[in-house]
C-alpha positions in Angstrom: 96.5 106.1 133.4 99.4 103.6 132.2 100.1 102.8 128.7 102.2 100.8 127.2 103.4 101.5 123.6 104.4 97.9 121.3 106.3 99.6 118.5 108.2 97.6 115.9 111.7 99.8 116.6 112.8 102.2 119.4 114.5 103.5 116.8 112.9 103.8 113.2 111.5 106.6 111.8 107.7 105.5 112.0 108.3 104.7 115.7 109.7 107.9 116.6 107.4 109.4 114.2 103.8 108.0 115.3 104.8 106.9 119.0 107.9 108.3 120.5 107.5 111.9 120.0 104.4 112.2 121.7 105.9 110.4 125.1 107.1 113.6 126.7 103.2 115.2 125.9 101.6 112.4 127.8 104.4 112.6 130.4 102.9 116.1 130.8 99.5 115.6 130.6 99.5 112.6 133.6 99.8 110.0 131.4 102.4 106.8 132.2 103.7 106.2 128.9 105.9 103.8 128.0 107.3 102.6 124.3 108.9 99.3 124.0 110.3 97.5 121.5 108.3 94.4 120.2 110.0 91.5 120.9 111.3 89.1 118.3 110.4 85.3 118.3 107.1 84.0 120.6 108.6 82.9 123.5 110.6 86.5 124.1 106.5 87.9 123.6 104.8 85.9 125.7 107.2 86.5 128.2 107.0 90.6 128.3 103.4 90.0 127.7 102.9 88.9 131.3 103.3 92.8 132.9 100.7 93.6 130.6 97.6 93.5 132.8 99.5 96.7 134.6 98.8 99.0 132.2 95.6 100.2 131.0 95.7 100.5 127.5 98.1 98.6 125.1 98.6 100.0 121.4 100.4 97.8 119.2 101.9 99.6 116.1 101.6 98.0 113.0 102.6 94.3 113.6 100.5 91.4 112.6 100.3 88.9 115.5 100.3 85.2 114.6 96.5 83.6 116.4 98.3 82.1 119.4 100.4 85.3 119.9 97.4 87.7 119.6 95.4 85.6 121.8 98.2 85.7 124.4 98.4 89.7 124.0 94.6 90.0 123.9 94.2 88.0 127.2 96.4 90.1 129.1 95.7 93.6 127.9 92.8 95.4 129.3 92.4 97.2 126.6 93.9 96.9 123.2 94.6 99.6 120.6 95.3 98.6 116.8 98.0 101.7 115.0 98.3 101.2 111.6 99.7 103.7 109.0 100.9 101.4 105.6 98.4 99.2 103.9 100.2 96.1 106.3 97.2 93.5 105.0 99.4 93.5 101.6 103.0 92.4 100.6 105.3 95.1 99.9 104.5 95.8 95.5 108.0 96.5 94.8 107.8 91.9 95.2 105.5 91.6 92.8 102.0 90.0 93.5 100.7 92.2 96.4 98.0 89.6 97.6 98.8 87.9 100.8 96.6 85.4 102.8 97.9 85.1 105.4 98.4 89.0 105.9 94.5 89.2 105.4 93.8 87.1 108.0 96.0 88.0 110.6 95.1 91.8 109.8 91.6 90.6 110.0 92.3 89.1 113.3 94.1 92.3 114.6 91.7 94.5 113.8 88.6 92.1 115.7 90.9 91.3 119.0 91.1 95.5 119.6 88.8 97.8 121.2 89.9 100.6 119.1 
């Protein structure tokens, strides 16, 4: 099995944390893991979006996909995992007014385009 890891840093805490940490495990247990580093801008994504067909599963950590984006990513991963761990569908509260629409509908949108 190949999987491919999207994490928002190679080197933050809640990548090493929820994604990184467990690479060597999956090594071990016959898994073809890889983490990389989402890229920044559209054009940069759609362009490492392309291998994606090679691997079997994609998980995406945390990020929230514009729609032409996540259609692009949904089209090209066979199977698409969604890794939240913050409530990402609201602004930070420390900024005041926590509502976000467009947060609640691309979280909405992440959420329907995965299998899991």
């Amino acid at each position: 099995m190949k999987a491919l890891f999207l994490v928002q840093s190679l080197t933050g805490a809640g990548s090493r944390y929820r994604v990184l940490q467990y690479l060597p495990y999956l090594k071990a247990q016959g898994v073809d893991a890889t983490a990389l580093e989402m890229p920044k801008g559209t054009r940069a994504r759609w362009s490492a979006f392309k291998s994606l067909g090679e691997y079997d599963v994609v998980l995406v950590q945390k990020r929230l996909l514009g729609p032409l984006t996540l259609r692009q990513l949904r089209r090209q991963a066979r199977r698409l995992v969604y890794d939240l761990d913050d409530a990402v569908m609201f602004r930070d509260s420390t900024r005041g007014a926590t509502k976000s629409w467009t947060r609640g509908r691309r979280f909405a949108a992440m959420a329907k385009a995965a299998d899991l």
